[in-house]
GUVOBA-480333 format. One line per 2 residues: number of its first residue (from 1); their letters; for each residue z, y, x of N, C-alpha, C. Coordinates in nm, 2 decimals. Atoms other than C-alpha are relative to their C-alpha. Example, Ala and Ser with C-alpha at 12.3 -4.5 7.8 and 13.67 -1.06 7.14 Angstrom:
BEGIN
1 = as = 0.00/-0.12/0.09/0.78/-0.45/1.23/0.00/0.12/0.09  0.00/-0.11/-0.09/0.71/-0.11/1.37/0.08/0.11/-0.08
// end
This chain:
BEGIN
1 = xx = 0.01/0.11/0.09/-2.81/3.77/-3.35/-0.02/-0.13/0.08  0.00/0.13/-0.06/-2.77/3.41/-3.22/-0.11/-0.08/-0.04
3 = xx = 0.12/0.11/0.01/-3.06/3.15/-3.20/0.07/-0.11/-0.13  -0.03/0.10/0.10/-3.07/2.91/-3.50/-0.05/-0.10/0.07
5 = xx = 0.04/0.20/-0.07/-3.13/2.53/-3.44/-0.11/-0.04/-0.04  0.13/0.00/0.05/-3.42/2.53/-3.65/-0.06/0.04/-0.07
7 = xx = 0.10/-0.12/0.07/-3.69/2.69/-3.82/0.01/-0.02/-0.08  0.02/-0.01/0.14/-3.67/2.80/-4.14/-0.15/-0.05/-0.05
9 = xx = 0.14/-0.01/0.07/-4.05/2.84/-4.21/-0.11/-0.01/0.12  0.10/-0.01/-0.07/-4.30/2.72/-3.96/-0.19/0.03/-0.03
11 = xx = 0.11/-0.05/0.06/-4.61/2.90/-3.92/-0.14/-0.08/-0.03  0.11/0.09/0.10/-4.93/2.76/-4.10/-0.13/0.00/0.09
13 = xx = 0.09/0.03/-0.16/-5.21/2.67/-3.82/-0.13/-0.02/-0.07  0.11/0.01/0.12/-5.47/2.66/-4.14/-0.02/0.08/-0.08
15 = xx = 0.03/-0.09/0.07/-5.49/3.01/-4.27/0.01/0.14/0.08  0.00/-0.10/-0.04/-5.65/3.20/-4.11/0.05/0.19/-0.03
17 = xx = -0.01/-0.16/-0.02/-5.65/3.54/-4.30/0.17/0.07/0.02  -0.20/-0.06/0.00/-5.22/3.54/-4.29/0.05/-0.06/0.15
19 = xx = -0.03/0.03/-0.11/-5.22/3.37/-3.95/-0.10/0.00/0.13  0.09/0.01/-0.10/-5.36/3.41/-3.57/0.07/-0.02/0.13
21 = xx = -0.04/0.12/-0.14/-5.34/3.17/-3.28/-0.08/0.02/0.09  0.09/-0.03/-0.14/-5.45/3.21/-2.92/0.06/-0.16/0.03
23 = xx = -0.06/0.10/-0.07/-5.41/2.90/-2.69/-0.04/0.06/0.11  0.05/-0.08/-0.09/-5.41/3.06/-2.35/0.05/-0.13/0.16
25 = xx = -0.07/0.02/-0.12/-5.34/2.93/-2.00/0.12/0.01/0.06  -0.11/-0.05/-0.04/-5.02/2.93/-1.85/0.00/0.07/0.13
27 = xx = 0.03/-0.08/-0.10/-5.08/3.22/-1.59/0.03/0.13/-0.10  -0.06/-0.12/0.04/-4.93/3.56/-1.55/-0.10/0.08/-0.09
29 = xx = 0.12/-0.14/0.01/-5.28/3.76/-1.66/-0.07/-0.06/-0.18  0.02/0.05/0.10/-5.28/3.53/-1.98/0.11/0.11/-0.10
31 = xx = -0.11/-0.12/0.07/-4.95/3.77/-2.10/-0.11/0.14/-0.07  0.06/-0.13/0.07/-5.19/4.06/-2.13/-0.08/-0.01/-0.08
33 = xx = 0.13/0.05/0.09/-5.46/3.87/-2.34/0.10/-0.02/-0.11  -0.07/-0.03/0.15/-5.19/3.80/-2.60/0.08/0.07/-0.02
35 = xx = -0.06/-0.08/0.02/-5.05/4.12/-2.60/-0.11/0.06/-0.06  0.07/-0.03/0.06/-5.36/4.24/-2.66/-0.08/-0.03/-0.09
37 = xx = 0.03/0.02/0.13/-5.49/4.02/-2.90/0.09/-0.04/-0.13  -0.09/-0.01/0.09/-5.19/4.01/-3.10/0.02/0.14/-0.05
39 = xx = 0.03/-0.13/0.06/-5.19/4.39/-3.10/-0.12/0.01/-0.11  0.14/-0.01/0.07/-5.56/4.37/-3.26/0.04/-0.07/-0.12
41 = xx = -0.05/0.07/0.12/-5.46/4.12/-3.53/0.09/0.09/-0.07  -0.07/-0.14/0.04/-5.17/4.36/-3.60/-0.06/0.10/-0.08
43 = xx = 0.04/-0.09/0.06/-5.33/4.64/-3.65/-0.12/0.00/-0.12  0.09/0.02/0.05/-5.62/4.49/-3.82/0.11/0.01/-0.21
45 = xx = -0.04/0.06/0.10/-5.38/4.37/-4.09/0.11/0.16/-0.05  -0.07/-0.17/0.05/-5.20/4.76/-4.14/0.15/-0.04/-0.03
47 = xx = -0.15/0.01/-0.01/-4.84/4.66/-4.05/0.04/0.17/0.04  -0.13/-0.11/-0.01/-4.57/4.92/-4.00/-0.02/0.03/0.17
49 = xx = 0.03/0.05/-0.19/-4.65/5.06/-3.62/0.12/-0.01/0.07  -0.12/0.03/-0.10/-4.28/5.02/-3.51/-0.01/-0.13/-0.02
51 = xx = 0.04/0.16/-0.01/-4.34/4.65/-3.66/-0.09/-0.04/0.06  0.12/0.06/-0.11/-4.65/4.58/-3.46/0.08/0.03/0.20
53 = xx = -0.06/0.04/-0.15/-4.48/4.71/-3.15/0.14/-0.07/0.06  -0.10/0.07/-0.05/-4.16/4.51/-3.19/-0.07/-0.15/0.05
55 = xx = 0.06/0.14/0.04/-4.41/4.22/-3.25/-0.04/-0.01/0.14  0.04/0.06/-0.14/-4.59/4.27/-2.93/0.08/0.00/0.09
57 = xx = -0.07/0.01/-0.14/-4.32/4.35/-2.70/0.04/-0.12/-0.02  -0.10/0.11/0.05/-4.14/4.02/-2.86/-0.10/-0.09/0.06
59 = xx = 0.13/0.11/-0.02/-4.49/3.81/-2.82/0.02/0.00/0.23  0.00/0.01/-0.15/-4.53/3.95/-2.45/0.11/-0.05/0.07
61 = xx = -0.14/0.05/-0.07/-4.14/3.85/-2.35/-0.03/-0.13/0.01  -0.01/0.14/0.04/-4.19/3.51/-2.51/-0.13/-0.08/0.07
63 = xx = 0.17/0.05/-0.02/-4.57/3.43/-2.38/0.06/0.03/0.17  0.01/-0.05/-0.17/-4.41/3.58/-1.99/0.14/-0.18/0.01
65 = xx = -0.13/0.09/-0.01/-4.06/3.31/-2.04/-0.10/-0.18/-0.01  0.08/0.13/-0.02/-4.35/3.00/-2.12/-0.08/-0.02/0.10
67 = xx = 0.10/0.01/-0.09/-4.57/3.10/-1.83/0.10/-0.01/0.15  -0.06/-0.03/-0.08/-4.29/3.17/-1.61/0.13/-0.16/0.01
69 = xx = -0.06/0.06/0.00/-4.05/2.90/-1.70/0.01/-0.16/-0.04  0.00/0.15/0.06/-4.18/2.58/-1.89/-0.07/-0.08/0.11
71 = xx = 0.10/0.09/-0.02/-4.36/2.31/-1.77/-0.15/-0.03/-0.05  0.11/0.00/0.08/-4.73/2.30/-1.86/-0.11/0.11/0.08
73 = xx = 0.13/-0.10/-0.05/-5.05/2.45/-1.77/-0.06/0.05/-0.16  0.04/-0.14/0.09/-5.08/2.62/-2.14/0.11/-0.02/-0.11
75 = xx = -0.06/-0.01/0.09/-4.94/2.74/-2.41/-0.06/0.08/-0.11  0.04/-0.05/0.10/-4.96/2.86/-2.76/0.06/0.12/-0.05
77 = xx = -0.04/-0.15/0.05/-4.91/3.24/-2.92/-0.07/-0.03/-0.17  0.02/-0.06/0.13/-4.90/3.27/-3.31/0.05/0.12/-0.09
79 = xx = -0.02/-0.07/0.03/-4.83/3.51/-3.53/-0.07/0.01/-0.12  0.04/0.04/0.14/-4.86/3.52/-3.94/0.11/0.06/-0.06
81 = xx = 0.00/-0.10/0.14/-4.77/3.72/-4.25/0.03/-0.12/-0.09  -0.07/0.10/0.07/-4.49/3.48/-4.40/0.05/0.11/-0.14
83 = xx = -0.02/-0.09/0.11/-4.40/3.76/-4.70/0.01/0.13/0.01  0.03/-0.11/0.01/-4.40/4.10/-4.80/0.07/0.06/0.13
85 = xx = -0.09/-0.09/-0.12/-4.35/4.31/-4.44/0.08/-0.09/0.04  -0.04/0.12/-0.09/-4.24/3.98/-4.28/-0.06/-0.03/0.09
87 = xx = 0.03/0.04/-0.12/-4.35/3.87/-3.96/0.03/-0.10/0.05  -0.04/0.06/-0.11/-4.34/3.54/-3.75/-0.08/-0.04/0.12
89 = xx = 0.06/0.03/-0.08/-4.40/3.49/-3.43/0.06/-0.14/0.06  -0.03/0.14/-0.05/-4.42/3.13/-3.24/-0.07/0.05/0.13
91 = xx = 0.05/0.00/-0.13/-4.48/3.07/-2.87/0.04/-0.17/0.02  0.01/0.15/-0.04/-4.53/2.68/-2.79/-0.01/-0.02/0.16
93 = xx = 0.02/0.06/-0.15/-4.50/2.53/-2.46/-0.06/-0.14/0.02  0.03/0.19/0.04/-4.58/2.16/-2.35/0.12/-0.03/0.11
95 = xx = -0.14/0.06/-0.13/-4.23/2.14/-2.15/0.07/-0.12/-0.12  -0.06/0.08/0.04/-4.13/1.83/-2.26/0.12/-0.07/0.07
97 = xx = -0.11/-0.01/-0.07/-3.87/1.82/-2.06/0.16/0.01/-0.07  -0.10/-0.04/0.02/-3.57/1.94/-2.28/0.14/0.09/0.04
99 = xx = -0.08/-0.07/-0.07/-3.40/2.17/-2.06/0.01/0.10/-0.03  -0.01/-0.13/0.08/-3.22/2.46/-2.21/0.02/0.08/0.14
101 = xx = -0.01/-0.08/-0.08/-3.27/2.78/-1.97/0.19/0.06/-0.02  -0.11/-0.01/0.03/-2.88/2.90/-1.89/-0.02/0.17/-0.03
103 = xx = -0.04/-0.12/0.05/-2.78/3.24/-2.07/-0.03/0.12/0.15  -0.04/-0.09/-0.15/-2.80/3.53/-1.80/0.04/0.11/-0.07
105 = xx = -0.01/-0.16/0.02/-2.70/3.88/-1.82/-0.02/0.06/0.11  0.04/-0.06/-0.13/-2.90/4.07/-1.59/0.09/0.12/0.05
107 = xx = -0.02/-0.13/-0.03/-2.78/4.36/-1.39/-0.09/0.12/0.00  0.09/-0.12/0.07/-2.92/4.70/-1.42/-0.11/0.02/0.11
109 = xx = 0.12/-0.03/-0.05/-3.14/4.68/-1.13/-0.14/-0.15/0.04  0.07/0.05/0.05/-3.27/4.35/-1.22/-0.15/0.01/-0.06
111 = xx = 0.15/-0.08/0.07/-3.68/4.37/-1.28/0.04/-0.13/-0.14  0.05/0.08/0.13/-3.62/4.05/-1.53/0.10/-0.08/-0.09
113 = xx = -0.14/0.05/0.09/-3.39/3.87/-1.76/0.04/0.02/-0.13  -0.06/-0.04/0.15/-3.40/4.05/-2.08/-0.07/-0.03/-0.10
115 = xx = 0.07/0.01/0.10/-3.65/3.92/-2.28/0.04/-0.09/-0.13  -0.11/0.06/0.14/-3.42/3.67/-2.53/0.09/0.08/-0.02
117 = xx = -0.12/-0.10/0.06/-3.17/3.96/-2.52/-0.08/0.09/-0.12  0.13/-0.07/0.11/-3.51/4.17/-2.68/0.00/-0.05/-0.11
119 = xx = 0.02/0.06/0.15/-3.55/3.90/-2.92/0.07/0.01/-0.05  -0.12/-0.01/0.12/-3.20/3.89/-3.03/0.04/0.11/-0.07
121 = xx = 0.01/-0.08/0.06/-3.21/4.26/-3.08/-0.07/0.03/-0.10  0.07/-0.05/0.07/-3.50/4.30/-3.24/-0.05/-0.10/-0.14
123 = xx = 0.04/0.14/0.16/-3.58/3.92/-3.47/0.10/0.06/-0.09  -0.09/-0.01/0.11/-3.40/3.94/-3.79/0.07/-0.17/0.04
125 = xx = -0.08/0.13/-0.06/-3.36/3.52/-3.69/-0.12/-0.02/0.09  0.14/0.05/-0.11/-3.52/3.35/-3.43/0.09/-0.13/0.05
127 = xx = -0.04/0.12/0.00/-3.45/3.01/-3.27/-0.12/-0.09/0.06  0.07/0.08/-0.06/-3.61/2.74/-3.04/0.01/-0.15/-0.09
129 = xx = 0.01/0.18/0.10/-3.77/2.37/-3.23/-0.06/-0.05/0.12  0.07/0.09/-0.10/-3.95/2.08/-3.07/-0.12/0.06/-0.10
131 = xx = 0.14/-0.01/0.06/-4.31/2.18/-3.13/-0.04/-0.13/-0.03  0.07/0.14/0.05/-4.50/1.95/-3.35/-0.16/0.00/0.04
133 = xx = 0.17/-0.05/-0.01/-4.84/2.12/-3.21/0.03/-0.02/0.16  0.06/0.05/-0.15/-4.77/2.05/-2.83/0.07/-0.09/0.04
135 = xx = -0.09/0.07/-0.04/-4.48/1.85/-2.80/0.10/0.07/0.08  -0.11/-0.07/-0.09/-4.30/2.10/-2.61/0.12/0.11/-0.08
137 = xx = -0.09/-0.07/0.11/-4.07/2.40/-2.71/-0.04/0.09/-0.08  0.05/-0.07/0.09/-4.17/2.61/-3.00/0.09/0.11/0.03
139 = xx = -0.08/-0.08/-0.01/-3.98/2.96/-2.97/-0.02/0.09/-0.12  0.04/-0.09/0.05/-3.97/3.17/-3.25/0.07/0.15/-0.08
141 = xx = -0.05/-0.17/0.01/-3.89/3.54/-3.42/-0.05/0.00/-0.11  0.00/-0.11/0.09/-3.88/3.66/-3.74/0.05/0.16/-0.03
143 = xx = -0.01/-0.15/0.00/-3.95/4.04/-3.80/0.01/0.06/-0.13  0.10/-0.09/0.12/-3.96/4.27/-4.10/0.01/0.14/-0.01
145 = x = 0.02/-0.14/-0.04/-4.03/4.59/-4.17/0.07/0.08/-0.03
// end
């Protein structure tokens, strides 16, 4: 599925019980804190367990591509219960920069490269905005079950 230009439905930063936000550091060891606290949210909320694990692998790709590639010393991880067995996930940067990363297609013994090929498999839509919460790029995925 191809990236949209803009987000249908951005997630709601003021409810808690259908939405949950980390702001973490931009460092590799920050990836596992919202893999893991996005798992917990997850399961807390009795999603579908192949939808929790598309959600986290999706979160971890997207939370490793802002630590690894934006500009910024943090970034944001959400994740919220937009309708029945719906899912979105956001990841915010503060790269204010504008610079689109170029397409790659890794080779097979590549350790890295696939993580927007993951989203494209696995979102229903997904699509990068200008964050209105850091100024940088918002990245996000919709899932359902």
């Amino acid at each position: 599925m191809s990236p949209h230009t803009t987000s249908p439905r951005p997630l709601d930063t003021w409810s808690p019980d259908r939405t949950h936000w980390l702001e973490l550091p931009a460092q590799r060891s920050s990836v596992s804190v919202a893999r893991r606290s996005m798992d917990a949210r997850l399961t807390a909320w009795r999603l579908p367990g192949e939808l929790c694990a598309d959600a986290v692998l999706l979160v971890s790709e997207l939370a490793t591509n802002a630590v690894r590639h934006a500009l910024g010393t943090r970034f944001l991880c959400g994740v919220g219960l937009v309708g029945a067995g719906c899912l979105r996930l956001e990841v915010h940067d503060q790269d204010r920069s504008c610079r689109v990363l170029p397409r790659r297609e890794p080779g097979p013994d590549d350790e890295g490269g696939r993580g927007l090929l993951l989203v494209e498999q696995l979102a229903q839509t997904w699509g990068v905005d200008r964050s209105r919460l850091t100024g940088g790029n918002a990245i996000w995925a919709n899932l359902t079950a």
